[in-house]
N, C-alpha and C positions, 0 to 999 in steps of 0.2 A: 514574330515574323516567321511563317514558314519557311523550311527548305525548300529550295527549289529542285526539282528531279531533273538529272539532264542524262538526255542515252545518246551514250556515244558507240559509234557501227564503224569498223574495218574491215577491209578486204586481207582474209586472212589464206594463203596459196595451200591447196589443196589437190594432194597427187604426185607430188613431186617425188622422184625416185630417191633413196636415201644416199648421203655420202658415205665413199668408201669408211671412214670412219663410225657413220651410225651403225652402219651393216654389222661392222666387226661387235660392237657390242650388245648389239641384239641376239645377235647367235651368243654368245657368250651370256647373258640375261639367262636366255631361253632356254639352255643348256644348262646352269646352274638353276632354275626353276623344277622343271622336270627333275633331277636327282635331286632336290631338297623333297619336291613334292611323294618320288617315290620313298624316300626316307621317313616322312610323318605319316605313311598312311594305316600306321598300325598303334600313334597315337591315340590318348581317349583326352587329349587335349580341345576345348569346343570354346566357338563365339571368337572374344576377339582375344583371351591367353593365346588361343591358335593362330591368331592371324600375327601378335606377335612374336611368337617364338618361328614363324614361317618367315616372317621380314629378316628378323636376327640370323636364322640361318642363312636365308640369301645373300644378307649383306656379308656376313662371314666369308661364304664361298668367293663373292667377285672381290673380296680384296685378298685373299690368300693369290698368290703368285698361279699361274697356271706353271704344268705342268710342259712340257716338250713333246708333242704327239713320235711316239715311233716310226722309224721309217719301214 
């Protein structure tokens, strides 16, 4: 007996401005990307060793504690 195939469709919201909480870790992400990124680019690490030693570092950076911006 066959499987039977069944497709199932949602209406998934699309545009929605981010909460104060995503915001904050996006900037944060996107900030620890960019200084990881400029950190490997003198690498001869290639394929996907590079993509995980680029994950490891990022996840590195957002769980070490930030720092206190200067006033």
């Amino acid at each position: 007996m066959p499987k039977e195939l069944k497709i199932i469709l949602r209406e998934t919201p699309v545009g929605l401005p981010p909460t104060p909480k995503q915001s904050a870790q996006r900037e944060r992400f996107t900030k620890a990307v960019k200084e990881v990124a400029g950190e490997m680019r003198g690498t001869k690490l290639k394929g996907a060793a590079r993509v995980r030693a680029f994950n490891a570092r990022v996840s590195q950076r957002l769980r070490t504690p930030q720092e206190p911006a200067l006033p």
